[in-house]
Backbone as a chain_set.jsonl record, in Angstrom:
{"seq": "XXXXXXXXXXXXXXXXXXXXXXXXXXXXXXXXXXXXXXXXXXXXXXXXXXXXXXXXXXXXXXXXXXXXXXXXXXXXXX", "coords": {"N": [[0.837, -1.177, 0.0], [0.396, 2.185, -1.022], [1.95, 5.313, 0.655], [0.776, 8.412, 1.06], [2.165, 11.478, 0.367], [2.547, 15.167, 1.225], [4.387, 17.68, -1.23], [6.065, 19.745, 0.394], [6.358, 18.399, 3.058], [7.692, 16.031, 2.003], [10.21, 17.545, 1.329], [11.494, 17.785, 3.785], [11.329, 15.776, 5.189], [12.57, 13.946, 3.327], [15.034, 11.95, 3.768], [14.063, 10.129, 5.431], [11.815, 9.143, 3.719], [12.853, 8.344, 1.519], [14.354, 6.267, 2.733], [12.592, 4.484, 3.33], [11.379, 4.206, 0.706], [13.534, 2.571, -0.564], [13.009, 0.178, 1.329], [11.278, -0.929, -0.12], [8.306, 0.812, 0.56], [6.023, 2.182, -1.575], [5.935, 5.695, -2.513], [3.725, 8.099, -2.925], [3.922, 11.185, -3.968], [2.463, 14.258, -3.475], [0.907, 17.268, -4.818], [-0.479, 20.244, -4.1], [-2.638, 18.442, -3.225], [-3.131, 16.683, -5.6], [-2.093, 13.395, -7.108], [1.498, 14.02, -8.144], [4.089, 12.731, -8.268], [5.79, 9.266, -7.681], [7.868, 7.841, -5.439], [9.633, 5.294, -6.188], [11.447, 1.766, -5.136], [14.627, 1.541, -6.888], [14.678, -1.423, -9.151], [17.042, -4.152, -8.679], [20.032, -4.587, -9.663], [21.546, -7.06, -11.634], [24.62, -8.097, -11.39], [26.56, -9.974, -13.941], [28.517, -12.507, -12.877], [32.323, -12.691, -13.559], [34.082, -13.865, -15.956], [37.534, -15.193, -16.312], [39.126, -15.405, -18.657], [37.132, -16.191, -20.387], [37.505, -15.072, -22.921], [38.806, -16.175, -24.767], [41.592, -16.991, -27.326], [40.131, -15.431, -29.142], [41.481, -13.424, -30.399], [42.949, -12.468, -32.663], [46.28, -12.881, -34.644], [47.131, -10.679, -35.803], [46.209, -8.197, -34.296], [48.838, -7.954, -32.798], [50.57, -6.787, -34.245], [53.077, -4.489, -34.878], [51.875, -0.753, -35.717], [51.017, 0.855, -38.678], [53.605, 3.273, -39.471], [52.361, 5.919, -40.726], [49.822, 5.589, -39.18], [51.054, 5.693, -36.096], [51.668, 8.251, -36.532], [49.69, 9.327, -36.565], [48.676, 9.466, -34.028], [50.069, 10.806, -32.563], [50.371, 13.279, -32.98], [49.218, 16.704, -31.805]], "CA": [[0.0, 0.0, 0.0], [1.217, 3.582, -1.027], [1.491, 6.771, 1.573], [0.798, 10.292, 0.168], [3.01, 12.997, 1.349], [2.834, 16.207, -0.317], [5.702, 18.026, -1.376], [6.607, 20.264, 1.672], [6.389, 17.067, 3.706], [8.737, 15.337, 1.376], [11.382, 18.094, 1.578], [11.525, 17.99, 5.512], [11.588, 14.606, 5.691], [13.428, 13.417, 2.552], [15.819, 10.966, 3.708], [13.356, 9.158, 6.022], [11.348, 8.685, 2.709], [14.053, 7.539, 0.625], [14.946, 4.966, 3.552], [10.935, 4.247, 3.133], [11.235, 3.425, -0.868], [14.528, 1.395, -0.374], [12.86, -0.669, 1.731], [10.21, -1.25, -0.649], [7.335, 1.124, 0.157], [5.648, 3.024, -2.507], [5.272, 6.772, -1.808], [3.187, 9.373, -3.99], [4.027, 12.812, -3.784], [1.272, 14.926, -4.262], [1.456, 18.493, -5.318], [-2.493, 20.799, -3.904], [-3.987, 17.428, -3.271], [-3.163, 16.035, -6.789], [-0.886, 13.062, -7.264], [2.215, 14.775, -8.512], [5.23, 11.923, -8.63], [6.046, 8.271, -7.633], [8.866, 7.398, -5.426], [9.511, 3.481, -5.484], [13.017, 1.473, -5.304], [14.992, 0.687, -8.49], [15.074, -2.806, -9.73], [17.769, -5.108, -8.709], [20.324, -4.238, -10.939], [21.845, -8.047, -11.7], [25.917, -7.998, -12.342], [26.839, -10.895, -14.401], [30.154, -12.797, -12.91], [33.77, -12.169, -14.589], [34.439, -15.431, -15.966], [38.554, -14.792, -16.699], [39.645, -16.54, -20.355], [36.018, -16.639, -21.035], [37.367, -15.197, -24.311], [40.567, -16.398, -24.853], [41.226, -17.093, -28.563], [39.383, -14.209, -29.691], [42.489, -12.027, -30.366], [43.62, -12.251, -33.636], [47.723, -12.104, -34.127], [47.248, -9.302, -36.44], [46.726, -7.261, -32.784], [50.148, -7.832, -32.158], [51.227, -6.362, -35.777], [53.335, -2.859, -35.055], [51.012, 0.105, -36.106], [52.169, 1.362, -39.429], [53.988, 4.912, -39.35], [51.047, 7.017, -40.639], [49.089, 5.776, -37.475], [51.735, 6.598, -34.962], [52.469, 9.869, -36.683], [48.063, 10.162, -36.514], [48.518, 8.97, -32.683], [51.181, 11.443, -31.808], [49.844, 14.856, -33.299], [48.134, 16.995, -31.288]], "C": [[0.888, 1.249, 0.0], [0.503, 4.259, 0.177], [1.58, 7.617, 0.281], [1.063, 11.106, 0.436], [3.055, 14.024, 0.307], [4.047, 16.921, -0.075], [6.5, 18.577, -0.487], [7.125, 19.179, 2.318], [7.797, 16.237, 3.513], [9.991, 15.736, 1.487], [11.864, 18.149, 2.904], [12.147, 17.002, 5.425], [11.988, 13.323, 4.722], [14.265, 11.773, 2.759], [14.932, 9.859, 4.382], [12.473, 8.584, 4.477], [11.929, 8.065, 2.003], [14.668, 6.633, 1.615], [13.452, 4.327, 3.45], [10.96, 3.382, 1.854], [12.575, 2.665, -0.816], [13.993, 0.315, -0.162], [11.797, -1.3, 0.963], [8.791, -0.42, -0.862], [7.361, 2.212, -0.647], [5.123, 4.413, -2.195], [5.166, 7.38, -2.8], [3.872, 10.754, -3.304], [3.225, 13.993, -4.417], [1.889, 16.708, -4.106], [-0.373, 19.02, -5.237], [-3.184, 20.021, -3.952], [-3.616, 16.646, -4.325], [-2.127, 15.114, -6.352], [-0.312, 13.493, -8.323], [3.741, 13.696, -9.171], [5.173, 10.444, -7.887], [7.028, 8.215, -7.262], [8.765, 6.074, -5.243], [11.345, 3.49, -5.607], [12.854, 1.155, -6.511], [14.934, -1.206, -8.503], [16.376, -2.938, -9.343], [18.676, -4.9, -9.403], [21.391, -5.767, -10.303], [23.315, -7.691, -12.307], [26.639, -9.364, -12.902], [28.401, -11.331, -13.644], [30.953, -12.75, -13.626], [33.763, -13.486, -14.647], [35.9, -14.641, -16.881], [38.589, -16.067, -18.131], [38.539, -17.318, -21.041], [36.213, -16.069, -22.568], [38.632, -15.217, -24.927], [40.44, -17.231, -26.236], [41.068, -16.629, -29.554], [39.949, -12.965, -30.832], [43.515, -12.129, -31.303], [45.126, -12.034, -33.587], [47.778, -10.875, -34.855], [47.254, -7.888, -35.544], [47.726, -7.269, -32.616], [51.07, -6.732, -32.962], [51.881, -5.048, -35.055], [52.399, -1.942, -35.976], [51.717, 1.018, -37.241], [52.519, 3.122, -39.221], [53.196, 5.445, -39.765], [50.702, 7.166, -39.456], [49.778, 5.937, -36.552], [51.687, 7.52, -35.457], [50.276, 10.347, -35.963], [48.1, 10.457, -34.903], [48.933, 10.21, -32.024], [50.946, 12.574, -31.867], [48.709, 15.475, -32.56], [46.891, 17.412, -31.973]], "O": [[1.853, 1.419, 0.746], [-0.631, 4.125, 0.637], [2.098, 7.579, -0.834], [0.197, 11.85, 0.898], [3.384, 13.975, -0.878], [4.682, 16.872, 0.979], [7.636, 18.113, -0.381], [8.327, 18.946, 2.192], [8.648, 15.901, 4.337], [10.912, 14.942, 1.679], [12.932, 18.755, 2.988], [13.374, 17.0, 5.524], [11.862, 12.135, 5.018], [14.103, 10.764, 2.074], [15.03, 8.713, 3.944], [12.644, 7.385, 4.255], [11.456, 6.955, 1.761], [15.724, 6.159, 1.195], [13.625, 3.119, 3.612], [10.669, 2.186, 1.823], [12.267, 1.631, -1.408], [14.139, -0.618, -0.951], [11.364, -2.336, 1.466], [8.104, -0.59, -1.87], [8.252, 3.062, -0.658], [4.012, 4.498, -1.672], [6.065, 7.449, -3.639], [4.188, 10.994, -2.139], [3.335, 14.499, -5.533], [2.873, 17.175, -3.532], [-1.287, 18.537, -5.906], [-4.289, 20.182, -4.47], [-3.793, 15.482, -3.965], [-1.306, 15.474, -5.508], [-0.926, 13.553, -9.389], [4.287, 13.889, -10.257], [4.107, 10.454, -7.271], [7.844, 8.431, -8.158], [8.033, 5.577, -4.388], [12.167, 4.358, -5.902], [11.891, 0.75, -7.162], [15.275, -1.926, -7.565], [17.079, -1.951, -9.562], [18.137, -5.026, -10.502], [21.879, -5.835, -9.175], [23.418, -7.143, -13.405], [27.413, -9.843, -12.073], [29.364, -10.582, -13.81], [30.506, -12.752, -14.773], [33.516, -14.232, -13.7], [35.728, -13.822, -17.785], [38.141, -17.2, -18.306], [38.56, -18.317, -21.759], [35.396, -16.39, -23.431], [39.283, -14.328, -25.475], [39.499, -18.003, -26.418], [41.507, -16.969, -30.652], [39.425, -12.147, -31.588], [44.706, -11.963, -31.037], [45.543, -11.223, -32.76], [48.548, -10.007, -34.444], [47.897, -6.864, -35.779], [47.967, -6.227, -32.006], [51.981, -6.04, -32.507], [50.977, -4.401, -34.526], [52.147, -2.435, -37.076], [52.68, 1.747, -37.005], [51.705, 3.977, -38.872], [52.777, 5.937, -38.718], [50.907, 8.117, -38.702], [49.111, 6.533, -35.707], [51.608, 8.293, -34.502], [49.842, 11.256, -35.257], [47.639, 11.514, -34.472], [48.308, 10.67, -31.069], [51.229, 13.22, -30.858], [47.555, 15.048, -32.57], [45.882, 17.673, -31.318]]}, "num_chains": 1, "name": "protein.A"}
């Protein structure tokens, strides 16, 4: 269930609200009675594990090649 705090409210007591939608609840923020905004928490944000020499292979020897003199001279110019 959402609360409805209007905006004054919200600026006072800010951080208690934002420790409020962390935890899950849903708070409106109304603006002369109207609802005005929606604070909820973000989504989960999921970080995939590092798998090391998951792309080992990949890396062409032509990467290794020295960069011909044009492209250093391009590299080097301010």
């Amino acid at each position: 269930m959402a609360i409805t705090v209007n905006v004054h409210e919200a600026k006072t007591q800010f951080s208690r609200l934002l420790e409020q939608a962390h935890a899950g609840q849903e708070i409106i923020l109304s603006k002369a009675g109207k609802p005005y905004a929606r604070m909820v928490p973000l989504a989960q944000q999921h970080t995939p594990r590092r798998m090391p020499g998951r792309l080992a292979g990949h890396i062409d020897e032509a990467f290794f090649e020295p960069l011909p003199d044009a492209e250093l001279d391009a590299w080097e110019k301010p």
